[in-house]
VOPAGU-2260 file (C-alpha; in pm, 1 decimal, decimal comma):
REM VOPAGU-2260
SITE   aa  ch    i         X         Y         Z
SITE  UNK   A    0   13760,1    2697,8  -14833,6
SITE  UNK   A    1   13881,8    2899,6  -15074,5
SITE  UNK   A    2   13713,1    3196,3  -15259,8
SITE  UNK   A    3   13739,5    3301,7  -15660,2
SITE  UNK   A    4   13500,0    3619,9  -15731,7
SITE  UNK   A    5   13658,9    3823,7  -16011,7
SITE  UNK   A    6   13547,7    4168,4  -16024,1
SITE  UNK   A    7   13627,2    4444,2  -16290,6
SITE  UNK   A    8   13882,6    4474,4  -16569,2
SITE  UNK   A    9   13886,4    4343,4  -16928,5
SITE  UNK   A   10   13693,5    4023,7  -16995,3
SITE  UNK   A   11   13901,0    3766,5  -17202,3
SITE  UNK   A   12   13848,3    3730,9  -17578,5
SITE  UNK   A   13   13594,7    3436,6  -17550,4
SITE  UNK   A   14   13382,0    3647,2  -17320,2
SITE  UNK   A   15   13416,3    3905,1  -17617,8
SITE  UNK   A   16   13061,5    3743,0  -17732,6
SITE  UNK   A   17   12811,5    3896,5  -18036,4
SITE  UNK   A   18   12431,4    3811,6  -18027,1
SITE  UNK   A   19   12459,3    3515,7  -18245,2
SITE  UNK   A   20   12673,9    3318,0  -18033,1
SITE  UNK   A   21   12516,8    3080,6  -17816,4
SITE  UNK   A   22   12461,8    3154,0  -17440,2
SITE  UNK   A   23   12750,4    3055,6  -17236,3
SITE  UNK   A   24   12454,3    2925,5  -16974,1
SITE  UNK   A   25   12080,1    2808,6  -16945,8
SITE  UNK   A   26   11927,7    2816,4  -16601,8
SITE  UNK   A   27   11618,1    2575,9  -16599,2
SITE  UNK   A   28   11383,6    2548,7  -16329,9
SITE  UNK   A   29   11354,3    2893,8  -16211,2
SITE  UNK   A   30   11112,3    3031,0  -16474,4
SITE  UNK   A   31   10905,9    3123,9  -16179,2
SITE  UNK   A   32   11182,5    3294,6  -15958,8
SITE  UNK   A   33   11355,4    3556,4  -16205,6
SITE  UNK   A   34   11598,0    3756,1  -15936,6
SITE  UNK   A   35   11718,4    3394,3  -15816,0
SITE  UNK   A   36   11737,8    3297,4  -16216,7
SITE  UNK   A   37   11956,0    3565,2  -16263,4
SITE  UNK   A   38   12188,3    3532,9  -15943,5
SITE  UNK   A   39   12265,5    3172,1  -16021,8
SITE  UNK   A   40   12373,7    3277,9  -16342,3
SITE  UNK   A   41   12592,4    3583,7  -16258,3
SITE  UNK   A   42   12741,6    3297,8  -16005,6
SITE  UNK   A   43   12774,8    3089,3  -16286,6
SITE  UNK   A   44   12997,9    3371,8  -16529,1
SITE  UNK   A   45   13220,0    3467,7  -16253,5
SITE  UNK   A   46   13317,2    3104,8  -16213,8
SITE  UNK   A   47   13385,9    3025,1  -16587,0
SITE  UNK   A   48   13573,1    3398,7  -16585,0
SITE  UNK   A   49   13803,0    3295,4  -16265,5
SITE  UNK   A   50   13861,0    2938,6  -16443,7
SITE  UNK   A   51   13927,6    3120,0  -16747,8
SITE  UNK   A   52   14175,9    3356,6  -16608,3
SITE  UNK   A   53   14338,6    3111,8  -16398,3
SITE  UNK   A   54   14408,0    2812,5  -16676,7
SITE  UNK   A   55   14400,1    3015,4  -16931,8
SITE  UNK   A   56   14126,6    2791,6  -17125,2
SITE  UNK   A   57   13791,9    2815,1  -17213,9
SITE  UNK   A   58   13527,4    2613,3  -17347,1
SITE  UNK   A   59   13301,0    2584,9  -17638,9
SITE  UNK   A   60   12911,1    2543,8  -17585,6
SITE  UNK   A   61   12601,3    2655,0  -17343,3
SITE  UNK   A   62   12585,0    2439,8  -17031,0
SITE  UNK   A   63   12270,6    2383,5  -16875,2
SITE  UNK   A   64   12268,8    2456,4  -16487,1
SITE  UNK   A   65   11917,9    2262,8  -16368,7
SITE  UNK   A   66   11773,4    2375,9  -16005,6
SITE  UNK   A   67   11616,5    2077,3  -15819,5
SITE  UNK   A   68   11469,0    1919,7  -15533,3
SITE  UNK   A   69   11573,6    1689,9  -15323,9
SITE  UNK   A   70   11444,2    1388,6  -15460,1
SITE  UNK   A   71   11489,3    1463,3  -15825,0
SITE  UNK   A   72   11897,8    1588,9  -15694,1
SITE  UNK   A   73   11938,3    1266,1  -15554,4
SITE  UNK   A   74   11760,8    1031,2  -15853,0
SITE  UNK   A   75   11961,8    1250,5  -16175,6
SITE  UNK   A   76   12304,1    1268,0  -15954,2
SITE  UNK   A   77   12309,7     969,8  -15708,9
SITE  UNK   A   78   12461,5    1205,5  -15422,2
SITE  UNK   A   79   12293,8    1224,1  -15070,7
SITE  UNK   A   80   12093,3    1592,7  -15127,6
SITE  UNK   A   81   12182,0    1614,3  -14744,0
SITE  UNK   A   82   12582,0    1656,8  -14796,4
SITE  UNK   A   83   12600,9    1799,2  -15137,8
SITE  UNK   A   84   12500,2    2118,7  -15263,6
SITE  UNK   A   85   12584,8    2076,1  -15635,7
SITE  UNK   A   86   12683,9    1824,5  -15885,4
SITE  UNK   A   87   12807,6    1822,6  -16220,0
SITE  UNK   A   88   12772,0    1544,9  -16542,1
SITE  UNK   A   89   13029,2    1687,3  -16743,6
SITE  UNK   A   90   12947,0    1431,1  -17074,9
SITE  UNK   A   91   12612,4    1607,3  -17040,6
SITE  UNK   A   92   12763,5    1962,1  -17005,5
SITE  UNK   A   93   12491,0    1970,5  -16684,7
SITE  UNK   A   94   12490,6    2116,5  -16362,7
SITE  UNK   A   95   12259,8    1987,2  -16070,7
SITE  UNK   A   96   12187,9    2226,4  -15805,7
SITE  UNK   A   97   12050,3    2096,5  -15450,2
SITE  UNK   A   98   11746,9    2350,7  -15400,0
SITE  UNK   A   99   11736,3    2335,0  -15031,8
SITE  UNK   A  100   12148,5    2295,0  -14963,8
SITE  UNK   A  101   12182,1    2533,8  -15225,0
SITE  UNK   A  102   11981,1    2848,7  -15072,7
SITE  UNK   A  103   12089,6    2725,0  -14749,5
SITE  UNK   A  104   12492,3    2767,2  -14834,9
SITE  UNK   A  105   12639,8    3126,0  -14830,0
SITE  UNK   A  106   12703,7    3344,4  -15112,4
SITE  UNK   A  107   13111,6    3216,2  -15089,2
SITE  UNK   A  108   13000,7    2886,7  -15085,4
SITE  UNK   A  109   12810,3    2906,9  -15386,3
SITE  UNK   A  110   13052,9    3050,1  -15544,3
SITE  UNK   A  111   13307,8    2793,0  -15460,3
SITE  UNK   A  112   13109,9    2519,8  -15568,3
SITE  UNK   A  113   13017,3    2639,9  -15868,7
SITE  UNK   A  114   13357,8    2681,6  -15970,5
SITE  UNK   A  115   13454,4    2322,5  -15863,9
SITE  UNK   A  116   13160,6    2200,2  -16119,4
SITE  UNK   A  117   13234,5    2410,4  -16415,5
SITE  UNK   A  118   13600,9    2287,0  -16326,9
SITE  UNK   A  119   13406,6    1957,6  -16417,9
SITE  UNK   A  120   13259,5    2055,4  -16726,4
SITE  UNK   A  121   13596,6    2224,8  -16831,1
SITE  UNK   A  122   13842,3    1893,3  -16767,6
SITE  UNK   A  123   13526,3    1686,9  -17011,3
SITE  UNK   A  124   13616,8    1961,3  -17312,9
SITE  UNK   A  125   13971,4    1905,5  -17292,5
SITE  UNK   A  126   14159,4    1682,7  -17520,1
SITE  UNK   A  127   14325,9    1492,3  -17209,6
SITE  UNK   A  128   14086,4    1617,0  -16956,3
SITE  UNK   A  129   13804,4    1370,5  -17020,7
SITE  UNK   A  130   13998,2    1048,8  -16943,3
SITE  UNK   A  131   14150,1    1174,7  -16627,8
SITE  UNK   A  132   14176,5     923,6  -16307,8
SITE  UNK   A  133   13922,0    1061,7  -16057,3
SITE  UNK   A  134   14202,9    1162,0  -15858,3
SITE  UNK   A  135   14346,6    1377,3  -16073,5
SITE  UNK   A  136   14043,5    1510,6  -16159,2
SITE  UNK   A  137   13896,3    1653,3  -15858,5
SITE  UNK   A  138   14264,4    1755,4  -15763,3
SITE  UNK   A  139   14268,5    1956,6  -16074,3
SITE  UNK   A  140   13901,5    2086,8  -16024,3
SITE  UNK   A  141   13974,4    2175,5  -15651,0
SITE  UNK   A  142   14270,7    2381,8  -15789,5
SITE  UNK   A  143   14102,0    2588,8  -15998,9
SITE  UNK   A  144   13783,8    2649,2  -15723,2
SITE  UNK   A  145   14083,4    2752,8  -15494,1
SITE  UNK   A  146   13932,2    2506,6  -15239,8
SITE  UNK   A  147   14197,5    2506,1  -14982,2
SITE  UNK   A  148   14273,4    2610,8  -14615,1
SITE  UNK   A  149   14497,3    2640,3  -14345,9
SITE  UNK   A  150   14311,1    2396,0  -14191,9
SITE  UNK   A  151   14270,4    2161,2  -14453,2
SITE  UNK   A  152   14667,1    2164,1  -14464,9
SITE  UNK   A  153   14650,4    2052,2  -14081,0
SITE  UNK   A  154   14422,9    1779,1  -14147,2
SITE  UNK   A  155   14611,8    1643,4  -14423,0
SITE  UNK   A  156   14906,1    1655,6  -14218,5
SITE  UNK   A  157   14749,0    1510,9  -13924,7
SITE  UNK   A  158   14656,7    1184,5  -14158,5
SITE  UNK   A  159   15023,2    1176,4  -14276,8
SITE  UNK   A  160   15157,7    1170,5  -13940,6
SITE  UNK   A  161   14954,7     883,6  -13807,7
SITE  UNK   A  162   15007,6     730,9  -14193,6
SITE  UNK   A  163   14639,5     752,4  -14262,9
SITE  UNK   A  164   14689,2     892,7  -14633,6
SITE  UNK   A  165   14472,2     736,9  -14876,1
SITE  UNK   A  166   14671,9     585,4  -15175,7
SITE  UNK   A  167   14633,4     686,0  -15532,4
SITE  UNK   A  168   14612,5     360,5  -15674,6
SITE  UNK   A  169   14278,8     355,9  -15462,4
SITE  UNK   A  170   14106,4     657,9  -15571,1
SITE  UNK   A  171   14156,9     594,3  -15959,4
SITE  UNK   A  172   13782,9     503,1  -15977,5
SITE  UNK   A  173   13604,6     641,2  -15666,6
SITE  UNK   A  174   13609,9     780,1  -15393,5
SITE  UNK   A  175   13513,9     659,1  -15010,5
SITE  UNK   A  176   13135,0     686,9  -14966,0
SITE  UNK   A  177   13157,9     793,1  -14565,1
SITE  UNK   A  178   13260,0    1191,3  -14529,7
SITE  UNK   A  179   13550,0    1201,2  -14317,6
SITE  UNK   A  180   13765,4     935,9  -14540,7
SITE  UNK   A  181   13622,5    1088,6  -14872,2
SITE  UNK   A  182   13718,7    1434,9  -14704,0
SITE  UNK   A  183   14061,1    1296,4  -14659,8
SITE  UNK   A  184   14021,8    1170,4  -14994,7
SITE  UNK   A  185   13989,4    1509,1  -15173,5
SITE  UNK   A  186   14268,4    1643,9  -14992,4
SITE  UNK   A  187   14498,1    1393,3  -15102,1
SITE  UNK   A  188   14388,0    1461,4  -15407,3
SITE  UNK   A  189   14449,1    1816,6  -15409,5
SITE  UNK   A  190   14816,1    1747,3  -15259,7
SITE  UNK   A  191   14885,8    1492,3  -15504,4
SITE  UNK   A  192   14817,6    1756,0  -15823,7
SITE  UNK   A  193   14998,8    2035,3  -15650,8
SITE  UNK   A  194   15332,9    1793,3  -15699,3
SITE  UNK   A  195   15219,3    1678,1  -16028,5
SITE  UNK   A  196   15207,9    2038,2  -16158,4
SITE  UNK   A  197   15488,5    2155,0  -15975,3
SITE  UNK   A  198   15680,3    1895,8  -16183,3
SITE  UNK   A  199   15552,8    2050,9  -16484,3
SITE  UNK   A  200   15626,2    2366,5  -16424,2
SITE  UNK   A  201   15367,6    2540,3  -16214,8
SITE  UNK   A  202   15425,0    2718,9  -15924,2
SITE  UNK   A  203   15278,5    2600,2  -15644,7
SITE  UNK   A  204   14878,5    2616,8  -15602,5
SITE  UNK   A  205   14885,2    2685,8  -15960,0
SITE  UNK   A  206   14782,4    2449,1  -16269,9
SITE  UNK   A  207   14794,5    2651,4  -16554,3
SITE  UNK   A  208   15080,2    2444,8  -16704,1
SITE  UNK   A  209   14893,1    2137,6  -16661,2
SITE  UNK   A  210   14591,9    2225,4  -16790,5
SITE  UNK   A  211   14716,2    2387,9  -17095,3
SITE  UNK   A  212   14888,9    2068,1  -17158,3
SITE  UNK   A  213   14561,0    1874,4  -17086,5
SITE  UNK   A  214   14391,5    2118,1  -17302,3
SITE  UNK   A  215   14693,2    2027,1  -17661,5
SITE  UNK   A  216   14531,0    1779,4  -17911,3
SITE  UNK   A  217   14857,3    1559,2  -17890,4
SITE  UNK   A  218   15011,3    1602,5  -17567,0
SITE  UNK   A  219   14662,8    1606,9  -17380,4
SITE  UNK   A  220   14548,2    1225,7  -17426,4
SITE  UNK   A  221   14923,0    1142,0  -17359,8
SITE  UNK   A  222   14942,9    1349,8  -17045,6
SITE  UNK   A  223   14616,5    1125,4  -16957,1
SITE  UNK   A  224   14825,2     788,2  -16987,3
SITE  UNK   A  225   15053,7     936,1  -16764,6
SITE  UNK   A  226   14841,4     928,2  -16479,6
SITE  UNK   A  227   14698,9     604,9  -16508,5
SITE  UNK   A  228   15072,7     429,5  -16524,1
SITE  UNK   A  229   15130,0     244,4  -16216,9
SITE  UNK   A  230   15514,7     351,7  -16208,0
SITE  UNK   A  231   15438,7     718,0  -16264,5
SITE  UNK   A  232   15140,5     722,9  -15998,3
SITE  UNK   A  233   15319,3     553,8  -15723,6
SITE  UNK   A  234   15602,8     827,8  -15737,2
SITE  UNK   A  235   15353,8    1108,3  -15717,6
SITE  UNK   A  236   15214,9     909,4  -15382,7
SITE  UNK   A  237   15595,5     930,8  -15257,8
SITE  UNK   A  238   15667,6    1249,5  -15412,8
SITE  UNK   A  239   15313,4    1381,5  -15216,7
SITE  UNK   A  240   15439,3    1228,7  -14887,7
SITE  UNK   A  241   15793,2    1412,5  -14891,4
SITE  UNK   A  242   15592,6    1734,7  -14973,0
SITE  UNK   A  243   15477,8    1694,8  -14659,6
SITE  UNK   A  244   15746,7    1640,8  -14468,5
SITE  UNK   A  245   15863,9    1404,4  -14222,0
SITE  UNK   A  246   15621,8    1255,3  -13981,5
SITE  UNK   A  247   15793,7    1357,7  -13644,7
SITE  UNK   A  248   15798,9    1722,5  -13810,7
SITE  UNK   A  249   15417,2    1706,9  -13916,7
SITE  UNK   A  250   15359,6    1563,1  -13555,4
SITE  UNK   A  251   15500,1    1894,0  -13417,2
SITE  UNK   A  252   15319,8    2112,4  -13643,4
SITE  UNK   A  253   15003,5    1914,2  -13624,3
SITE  UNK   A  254   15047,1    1933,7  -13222,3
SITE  UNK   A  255   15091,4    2336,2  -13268,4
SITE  UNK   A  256   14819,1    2399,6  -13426,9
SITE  UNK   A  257   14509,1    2588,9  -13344,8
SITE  UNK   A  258   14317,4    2330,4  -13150,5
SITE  UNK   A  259   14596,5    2139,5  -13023,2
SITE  UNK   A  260   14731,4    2475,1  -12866,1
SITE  UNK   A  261   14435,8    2475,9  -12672,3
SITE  UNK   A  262   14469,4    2134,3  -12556,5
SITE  UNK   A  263   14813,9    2178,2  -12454,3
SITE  UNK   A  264   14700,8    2491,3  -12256,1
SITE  UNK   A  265   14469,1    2283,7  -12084,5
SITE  UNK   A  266   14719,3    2030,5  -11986,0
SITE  UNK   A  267   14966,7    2252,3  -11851,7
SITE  UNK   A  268   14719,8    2439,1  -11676,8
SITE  UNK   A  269   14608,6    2139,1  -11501,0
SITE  UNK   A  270   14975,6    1972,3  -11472,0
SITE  UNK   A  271   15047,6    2311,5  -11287,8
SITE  UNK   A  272   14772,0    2321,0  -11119,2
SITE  UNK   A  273   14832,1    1955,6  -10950,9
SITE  UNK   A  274   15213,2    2025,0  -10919,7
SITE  UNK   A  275   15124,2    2327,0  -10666,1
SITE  UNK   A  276   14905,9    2144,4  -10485,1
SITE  UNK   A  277   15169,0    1826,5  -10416,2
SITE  UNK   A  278   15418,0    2101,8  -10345,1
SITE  UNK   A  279   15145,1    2248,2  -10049,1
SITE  UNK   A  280   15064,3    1897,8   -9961,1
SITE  UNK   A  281   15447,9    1837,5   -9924,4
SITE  UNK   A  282   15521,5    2150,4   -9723,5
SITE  UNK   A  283   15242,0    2108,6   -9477,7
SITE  UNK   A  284   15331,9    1719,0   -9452,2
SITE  UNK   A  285   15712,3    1845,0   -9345,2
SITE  UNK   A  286   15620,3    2147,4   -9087,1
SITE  UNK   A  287   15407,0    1876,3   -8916,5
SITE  UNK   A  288   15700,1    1641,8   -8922,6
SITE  UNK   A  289   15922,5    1923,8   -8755,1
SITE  UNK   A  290   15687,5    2066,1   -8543,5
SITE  UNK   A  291   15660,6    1702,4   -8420,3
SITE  UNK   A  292   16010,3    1617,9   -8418,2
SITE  UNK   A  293   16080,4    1993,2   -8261,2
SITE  UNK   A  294   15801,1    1910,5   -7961,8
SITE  UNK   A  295   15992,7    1615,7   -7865,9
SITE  UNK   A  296   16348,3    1753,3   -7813,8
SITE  UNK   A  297   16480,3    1825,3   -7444,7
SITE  UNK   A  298   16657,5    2132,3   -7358,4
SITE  UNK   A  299   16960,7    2026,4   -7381,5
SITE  UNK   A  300   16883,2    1861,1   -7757,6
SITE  UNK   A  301   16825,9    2216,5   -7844,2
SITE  UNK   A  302   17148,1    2361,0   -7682,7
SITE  UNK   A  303   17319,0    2077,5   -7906,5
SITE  UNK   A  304   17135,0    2157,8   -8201,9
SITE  UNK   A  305   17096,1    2571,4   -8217,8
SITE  UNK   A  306   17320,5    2634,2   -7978,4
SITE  UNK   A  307   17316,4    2917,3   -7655,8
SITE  UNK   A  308   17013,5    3172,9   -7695,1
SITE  UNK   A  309   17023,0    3538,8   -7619,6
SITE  UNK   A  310   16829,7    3494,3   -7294,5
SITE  UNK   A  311   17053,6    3213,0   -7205,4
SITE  UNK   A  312   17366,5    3460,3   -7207,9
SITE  UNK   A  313   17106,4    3744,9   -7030,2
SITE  UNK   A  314   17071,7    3451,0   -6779,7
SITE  UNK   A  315   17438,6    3385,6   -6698,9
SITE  UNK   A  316   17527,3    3772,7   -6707,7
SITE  UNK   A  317   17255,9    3857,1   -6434,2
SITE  UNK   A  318   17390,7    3557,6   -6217,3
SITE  UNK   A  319   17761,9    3691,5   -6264,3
């Protein structure tokens, strides 16, 4: 996954904050643990900064980050404590950490997901943000959180080139409960927003365009309608397979990469391997065969075949 820590420079004019304004976080449930108190919030600034600076919008209000247990995790956000480390309710301005996944997850992961939640919280201020399909949501949110890999890429093109890809119209809503499809899931998702914004004028991995225009009183909510129209969506879902490319040429990239390099390796070692062998198996077979066939011939076969030896002529000289 990606990786946003911002470090140094000038903070932007909403960071510029007196001590009247309201804090831009509360961290509840740590009263009793002050260092990990303050880390989650230092986390939590760097990750509105880096959305900040990379859409070029901020937000209004405090959001409350809430550490948790297991139990509580699972009963306030509904997600398996097990998979997820975080979880956002944006219409609450609320963060859920995961306690135990949480201090478990390293200090780029952390980062990383906070970033994807305050993405969250961001998309729920905006005047098109908040009625966004889910789709376009966590593509969005995934943009700005920077979560994307090589390897992601491969995946996504593996799915395309057995035609796997999940379709828009069926991630409006939700998303698959099971991890690999809902994996697959996100990075459609992420594919599908990188051609949306591209078409309004970002480069690509970029969605400051879109966001801005998410974030206008009058274009926002019509932006929004946008991606709920049926004729609109289902050219992003063709427009997000072309990206990809054709299906014999994801085939050969999907078949070069890391893994599958390997694998090939491995088969031509062995389909060498086994080609020697008949080759031995051959040669032997045939020198048996000759040696054979060479036992049985008379002497005068062999004057036929090779012709007079050097001893023969000795022979006839000495007689002479």
């Amino acid at each position: 996954m990606g990786f946003l820590l911002l470090t140094g420079g000038t903070a932007p004019a909403s960071w510029q904050l007196d001590r009247d304004t309201p804090p831009a976080f509360e961290v509840m449930g740590l009263d009793d643990r002050p260092g990990l108190k303050d880390s989650v919030r230092l986390i939590a600034q760097r990750s509105r900064r880096a959305i900040v600076e990379h859409a070029g919008v901020d937000w209004e209000g405090t959001a409350r980050i809430i550490w948790a247990e297991e139990q509580a995790f699972l009963r306030q956000t509904g997600f398996h404590p097990e998979n997820v480390a975080a979880a956002a309710r944006p219409r609450e301005m609320t963060i859920w950490i995961n306690a135990r996944a949480w201090t478990r997850s390293t200090p780029r992961q952390q980062q990383e997901t906070m970033t994807h939640e305050l993405g969250h919280l961001l998309l729920e201020n905006l005047p098109g943000g908040r009625d966004l399909p889910l789709w376009a949501n966590e593509g969005i949110v995934m943009h700005l959180a920077g979560q994307w890999t090589t390897e992601e890429h491969l995946r996504l093109l593996t799915a395309h080139t057995f035609g796997q890809l999940p379709r828009l119209a069926d991630l409006e809503e939700g998303f698959p409960r099971d991890g690999p499809s809902q994996s697959l899931a996100y990075r459609m998702s992420y594919a599908a927003i990188s051609v949306v914004a591209q078409n309004y004028g970002d480069e690509p991995g970029e969605v400051r365009r879109l966001v801005q225009r998410l974030d206008d009183p009058v274009l926002g909510p019509r932006l929004a309608e946008e991606f709920w129209d049926e004729f609109r969506r289902e050219g992003w879902q063709r427009a997000t397979e072309r990206s990809l490319g054709a299906r014999f040429t994801t085939a050969v990239i999907v078949m070069t990469g890391t893994s599958a390099i390997f694998l090939m390796i491995a088969v031509l070692v062995i389909v060498a391997f086994l080609s020697v062998k008949k080759r031995r198996t051959e040669r032997a077979a045939a020198m048996e065969e000759e040696e054979a066939w060479a036992e049985s011939l008379t002497d005068e076969d062999i004057q036929d075949i090779y012709g007079d030896r050097e001893d023969r002529w000795e022979a006839e000289e000495d007689r002479e």
